[in-house]
ZABA-527882 format. One record per residue (C-alpha): x, y, z; residue in three letters. Coordinates in steps of 0.5 Angstrom, whole numbers, plus 2048, in hexadecimal, padded with zeros to 3 digits. Layout:
// residues N
XYZALA
...
//
This chain:
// residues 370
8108687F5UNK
80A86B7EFUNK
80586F7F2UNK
7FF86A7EFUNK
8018657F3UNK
7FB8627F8UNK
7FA8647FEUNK
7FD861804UNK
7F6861808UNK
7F385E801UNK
7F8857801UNK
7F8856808UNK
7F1853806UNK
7F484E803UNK
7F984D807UNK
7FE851807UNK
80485280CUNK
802857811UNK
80485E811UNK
80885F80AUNK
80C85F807UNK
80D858809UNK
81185580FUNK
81785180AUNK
81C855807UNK
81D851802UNK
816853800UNK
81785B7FFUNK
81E8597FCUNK
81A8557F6UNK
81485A7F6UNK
81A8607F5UNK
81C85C7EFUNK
81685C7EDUNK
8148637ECUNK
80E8637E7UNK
80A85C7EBUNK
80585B7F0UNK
8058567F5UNK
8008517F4UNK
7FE84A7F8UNK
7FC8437F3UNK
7F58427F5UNK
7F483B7F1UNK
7FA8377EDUNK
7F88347E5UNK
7FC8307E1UNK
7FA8367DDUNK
7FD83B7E1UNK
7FB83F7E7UNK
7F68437EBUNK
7F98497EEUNK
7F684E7F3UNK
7F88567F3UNK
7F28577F8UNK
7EB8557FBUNK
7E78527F5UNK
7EC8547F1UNK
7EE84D7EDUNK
7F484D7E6UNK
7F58487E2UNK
7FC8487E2UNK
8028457DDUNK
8098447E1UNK
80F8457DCUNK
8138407DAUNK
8198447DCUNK
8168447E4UNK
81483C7E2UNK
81C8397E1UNK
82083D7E5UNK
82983D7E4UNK
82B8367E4UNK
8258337E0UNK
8268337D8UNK
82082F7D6UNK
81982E7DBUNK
8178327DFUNK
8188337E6UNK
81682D7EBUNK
80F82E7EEUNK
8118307F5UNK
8158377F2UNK
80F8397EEUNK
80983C7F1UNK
8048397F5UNK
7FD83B7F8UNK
7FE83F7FEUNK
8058427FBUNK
8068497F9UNK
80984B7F3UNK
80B8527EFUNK
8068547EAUNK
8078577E3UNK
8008587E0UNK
7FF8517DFUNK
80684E7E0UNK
80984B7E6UNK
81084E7E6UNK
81284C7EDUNK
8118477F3UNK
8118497F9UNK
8148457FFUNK
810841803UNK
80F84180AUNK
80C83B80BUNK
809835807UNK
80682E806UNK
80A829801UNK
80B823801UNK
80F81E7FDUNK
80C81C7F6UNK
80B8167F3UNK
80F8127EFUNK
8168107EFUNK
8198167EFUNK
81B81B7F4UNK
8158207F3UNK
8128267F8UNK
80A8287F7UNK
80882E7FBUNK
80182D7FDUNK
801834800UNK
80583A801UNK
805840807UNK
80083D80CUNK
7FF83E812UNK
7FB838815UNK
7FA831812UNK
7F382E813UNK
7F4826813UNK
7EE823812UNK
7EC81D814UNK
7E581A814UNK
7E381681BUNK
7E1810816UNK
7E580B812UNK
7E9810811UNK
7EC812817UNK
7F380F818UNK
7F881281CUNK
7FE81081AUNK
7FC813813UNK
7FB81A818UNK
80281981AUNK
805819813UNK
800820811UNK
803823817UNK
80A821816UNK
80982580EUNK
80682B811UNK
80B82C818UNK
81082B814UNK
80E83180FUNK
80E835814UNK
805836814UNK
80283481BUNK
7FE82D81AUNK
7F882D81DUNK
7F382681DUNK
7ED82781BUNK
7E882181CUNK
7E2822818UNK
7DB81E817UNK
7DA81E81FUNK
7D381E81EUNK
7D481781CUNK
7D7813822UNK
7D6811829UNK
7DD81182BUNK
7E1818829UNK
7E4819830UNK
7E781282EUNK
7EA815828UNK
7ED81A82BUNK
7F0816830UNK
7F381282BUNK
7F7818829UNK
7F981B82FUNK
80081982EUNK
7FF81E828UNK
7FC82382DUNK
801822831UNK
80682582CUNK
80282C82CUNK
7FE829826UNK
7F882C827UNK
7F2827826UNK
7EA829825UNK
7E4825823UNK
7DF82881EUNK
7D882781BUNK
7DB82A813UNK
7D382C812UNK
7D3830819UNK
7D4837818UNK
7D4837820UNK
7D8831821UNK
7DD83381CUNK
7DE83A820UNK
7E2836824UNK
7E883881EUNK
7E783F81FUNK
7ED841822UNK
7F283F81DUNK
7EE842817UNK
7EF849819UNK
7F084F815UNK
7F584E80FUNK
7F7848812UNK
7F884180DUNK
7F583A80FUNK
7F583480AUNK
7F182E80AUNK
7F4828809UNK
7F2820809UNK
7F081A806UNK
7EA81B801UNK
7E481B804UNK
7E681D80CUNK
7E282380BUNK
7E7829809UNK
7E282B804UNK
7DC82A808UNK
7E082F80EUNK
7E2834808UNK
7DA835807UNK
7D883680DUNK
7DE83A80EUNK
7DB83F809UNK
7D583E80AUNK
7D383C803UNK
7D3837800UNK
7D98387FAUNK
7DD8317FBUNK
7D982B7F8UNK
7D98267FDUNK
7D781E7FBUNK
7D58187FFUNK
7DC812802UNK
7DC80B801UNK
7D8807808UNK
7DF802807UNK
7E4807809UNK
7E180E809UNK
7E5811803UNK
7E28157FFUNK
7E38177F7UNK
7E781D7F5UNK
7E28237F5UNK
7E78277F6UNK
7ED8277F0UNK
7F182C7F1UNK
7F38317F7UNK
7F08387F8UNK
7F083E7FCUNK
7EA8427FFUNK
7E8847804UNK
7E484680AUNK
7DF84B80EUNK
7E484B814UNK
7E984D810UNK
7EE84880FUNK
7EF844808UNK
7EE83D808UNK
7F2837802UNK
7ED832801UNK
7F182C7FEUNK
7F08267FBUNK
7F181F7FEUNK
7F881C7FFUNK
7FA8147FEUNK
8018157FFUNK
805818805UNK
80C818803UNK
81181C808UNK
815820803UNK
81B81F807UNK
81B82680BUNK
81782480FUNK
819826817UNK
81682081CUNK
816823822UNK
81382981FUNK
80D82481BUNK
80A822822UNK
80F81D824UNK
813822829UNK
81281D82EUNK
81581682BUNK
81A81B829UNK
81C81D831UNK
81A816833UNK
82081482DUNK
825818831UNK
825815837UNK
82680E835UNK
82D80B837UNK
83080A830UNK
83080F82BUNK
82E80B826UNK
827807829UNK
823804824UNK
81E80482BUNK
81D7FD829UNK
8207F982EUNK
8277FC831UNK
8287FD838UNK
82680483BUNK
821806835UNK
81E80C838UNK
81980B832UNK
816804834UNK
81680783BUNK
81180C83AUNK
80D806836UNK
80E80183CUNK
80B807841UNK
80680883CUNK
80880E83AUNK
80980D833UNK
80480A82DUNK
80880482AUNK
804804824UNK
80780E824UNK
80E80A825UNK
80D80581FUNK
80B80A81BUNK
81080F81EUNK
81580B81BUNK
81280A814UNK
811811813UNK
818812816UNK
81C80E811UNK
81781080BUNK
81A81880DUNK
82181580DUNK
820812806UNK
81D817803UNK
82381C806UNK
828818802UNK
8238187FBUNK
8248217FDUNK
82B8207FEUNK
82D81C7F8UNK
8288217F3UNK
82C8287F6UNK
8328247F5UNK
8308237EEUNK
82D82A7ECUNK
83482C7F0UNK
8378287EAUNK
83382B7E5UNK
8358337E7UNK
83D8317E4UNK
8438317E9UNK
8438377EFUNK
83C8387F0UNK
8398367F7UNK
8338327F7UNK
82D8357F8UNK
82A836801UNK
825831803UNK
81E836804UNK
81E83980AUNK
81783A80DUNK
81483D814UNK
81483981AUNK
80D83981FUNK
80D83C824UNK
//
């Protein structure tokens, strides 16, 4: 390794896996065969190009060469989206030039919109997911259910956060409608965002060189939180509809910031659209119990609908079980499988395109929570 590289101490500030060199072999293996870069870790992502970080406060504007961009197997475009940088994702830089991406830990995606099988990295290398949910309009369990399926399965630990309960007469009520989620280990907490004092009650998941992302709908308080989590007012922040309480997009585009704790935090803009990528883990995704209830059934194929011996209906009928979590247990499930079957015909076809005697590529791989 060069000997201007950053210190290890400086890069654990914006996240870096602690102690260096970092825990992955394939990490060292990539910055050996790098001699002459440093790493660095993207702190905003543009149409142009990225915003890199070698340091606390230290920001580069960055190009990714085209080289890196189409890797073997593509003769025109660029690679998808998914295998190119993301915010939160660490990479080897030489001077300005992103010469390799390192592997992730873990990440956010989602299925992209559109026909077409595509991934979307929303973020990479995090440690915890904020889910943000205002206790207005906006509050929906179900859609709860499927953010913490896209984070579990990423291998992040999702916890829900409920915000504006400065608002409502009824939050132990809101809580109570998810306790099923809670039951699961998913962590539920109810803020006032513009409380400093409320919002401590997130403090034991942004310690030190920890990474938490926000996500939600647009006007759930992400960016509200992101300010008092700061301590100033950097994000800007706008006023939600009275019909539905969704605000505008005041946050375009994902950025990574350092908090006085010492954690790093990813503010992201709202997300419309949840689609599974077909990777997804059910059991893993908050939905462990409808899992183990499903093993229990006598047939090997229930539907849990009306078959004789349903250990799925069971629960229900004790009222152990949500029917409305079953319902959308099973949507989710089928999108997952749907989605499984686009990735497995896109690696079959990028198989086809390596020409005869080449393997197709391994599924991504990321690290389970603990």
């Amino acid at each position: 390794m060069s000997e201007t590289l950053p210190d290890y101490g400086a890069l654990r500030v914006i996240g870096w896996p602690w102690p260096g060199p970092p825990e992955l072999p394939t990490w060292q293996a990539l910055m050996d065969a790098h001699p002459q870069a440093r790493p660095a870790r993207v702190i905003e992502q543009h149409r142009s190009g990225y915003v890199v970080a070698d340091a606390p406060e230290a920001s580069i504007k960055s190009e990714s060469p085209a080289e890196w961009q189409r890797p073997p197997g593509y003769k025109k475009g660029h690679a998808p989206g998914h295998e190119r940088a993301a915010v939160g994702d660490w990479v080897l830089l030489e001077g300005k030039r992103i010469v390799a991406l390192l592997p992730r830990r873990t990440a956010i995606k989602r299925g992209a919109a559109g026909e077409h099988y595509q991934q979307q990295v929303i973020a990479a290398n995090i440690d915890t997911v904020f889910i943000v949910c205002g206790l207005d309009a906006d509050f929906n369990p179900r859609r709860l259910e499927r953010y913490c399926l896209l984070v579990g399965s990423g291998g992040a630990e999702p916890v829900v956060v409920l915000t504006k309960a400065d608002l409502t007469q009824d939050v132990p009520g809101a809580v109570g409608a998810l306790v099923e989620l809670a039951a699961q280990k998913i962590v539920v907490r109810a803020v006032n965002a513009r409380d400093p004092g409320s919002v401590s009650a997130l403090l034991p998941w942004l310690g030190d060189g920890r990474t938490v992302a926000l996500v939600g709908s647009s006007g759930a308080g992400k960016s509200t939180l992101t300010n008092t989590l700061l301590g100033e007012e950097r994000m800007r922040t706008g006023a939600v509809r009275d019909s539905d309480s969704r605000g505008r997009h005041t946050t375009t585009y994902r950025a990574l910031m350092t908090l006085p704790s010492g954690a790093c935090v990813i503010d992201t803009p709202g997300m419309r659209e949840l689609k599974p990528t077909g990777e997804e883990d059910l059991a893993e995704g908050g939905f462990a119990d409808i899992e183990l209830l499903a093993t229990q059934c006598r047939f090997r194929d229930c539907s849990h609908d009306r078959e004789p011996g349903c250990a799925v209906q069971a629960a229900i009928a004790r009222g152990e079980l949500d029917p409305a979590r079953l319902a959308n247990y099973l949507k989710l499930r089928d999108e997952v499988a749907g989605a499984a079957e686009k990735l497995a015909a896109r690696l079959a076809q990028k198989a086809d395109t390596r020409g005869p005697g080449k393997a197709a590529p391994k599924r991504p791989e990321v690290k389970r929570r603990k």
